[in-house]
PLY file of the C-alpha trace (Angstrom):
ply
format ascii 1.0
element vertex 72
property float x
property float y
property float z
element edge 71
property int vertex1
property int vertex2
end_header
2.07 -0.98 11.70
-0.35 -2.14 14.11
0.64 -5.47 15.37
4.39 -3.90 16.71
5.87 -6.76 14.48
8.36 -5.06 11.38
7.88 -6.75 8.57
9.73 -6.59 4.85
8.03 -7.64 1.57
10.15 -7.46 -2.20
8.45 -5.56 -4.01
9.54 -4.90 -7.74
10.20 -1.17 -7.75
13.29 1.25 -8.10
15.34 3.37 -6.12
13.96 6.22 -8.63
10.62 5.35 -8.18
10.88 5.55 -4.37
12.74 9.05 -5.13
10.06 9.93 -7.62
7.63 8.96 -4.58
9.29 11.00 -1.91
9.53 14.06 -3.97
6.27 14.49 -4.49
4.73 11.73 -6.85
1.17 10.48 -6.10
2.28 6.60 -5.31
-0.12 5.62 -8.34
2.06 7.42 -10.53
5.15 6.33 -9.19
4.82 3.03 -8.95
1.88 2.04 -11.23
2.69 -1.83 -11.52
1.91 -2.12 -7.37
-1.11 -2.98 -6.04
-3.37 -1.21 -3.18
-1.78 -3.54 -1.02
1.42 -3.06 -2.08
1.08 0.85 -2.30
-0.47 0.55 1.53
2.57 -1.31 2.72
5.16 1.13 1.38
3.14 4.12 2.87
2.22 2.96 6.07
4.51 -0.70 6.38
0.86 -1.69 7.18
-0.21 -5.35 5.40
-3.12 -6.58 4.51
-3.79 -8.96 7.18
-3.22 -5.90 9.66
-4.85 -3.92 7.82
-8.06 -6.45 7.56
-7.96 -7.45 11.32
-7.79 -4.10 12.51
-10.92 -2.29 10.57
-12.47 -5.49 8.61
-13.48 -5.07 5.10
-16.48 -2.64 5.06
-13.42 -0.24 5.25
-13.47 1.86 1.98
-9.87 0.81 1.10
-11.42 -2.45 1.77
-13.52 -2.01 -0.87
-10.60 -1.02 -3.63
-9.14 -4.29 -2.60
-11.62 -6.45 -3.67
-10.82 -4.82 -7.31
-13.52 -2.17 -7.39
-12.40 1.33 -8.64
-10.64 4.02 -6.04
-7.24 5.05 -5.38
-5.33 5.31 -1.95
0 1
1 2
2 3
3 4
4 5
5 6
6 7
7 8
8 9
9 10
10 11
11 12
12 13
13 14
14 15
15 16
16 17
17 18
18 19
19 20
20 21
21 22
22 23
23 24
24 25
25 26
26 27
27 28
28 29
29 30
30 31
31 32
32 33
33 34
34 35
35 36
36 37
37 38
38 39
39 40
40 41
41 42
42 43
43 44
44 45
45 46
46 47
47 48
48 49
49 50
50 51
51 52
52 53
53 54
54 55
55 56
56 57
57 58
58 59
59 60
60 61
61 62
62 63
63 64
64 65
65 66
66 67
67 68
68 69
69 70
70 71
């Protein structure tokens, strides 16, 4: 979180895939059916807009979300 501000989001995922997450689970493999974005935001609680107005978008997680291949 960069801007101080909490912020929630709904995100479709389980209480065993957040368990499956915390015990060790890459994210990706977790919770497959989020997004970078999404993924980001339950790692960090960082959004996209944060994450955009604090490094831009020649960030290389920039670059995954704009749909090219990478992982977080």
């Amino acid at each position: 979180m960069f801007s101080g501000v909490t912020r929630t989001l709904d995100l479709p995922i389980t209480e065993e895939q957040i368990a499956s997450w915390k015990a060790g689970t890459l994210i990706q493999k977790a919770m497959p059916q989020l997004s970078a974005d999404e993924r980001e935001f339950v790692m960090t609680g960082v959004t996209d807009q944060e994450w955009s107005d604090e490094f831009g978008t020649d960030c290389p997680l920039g670059t995954e979300r704009k749909g090219e291949a990478g992982t977080l």
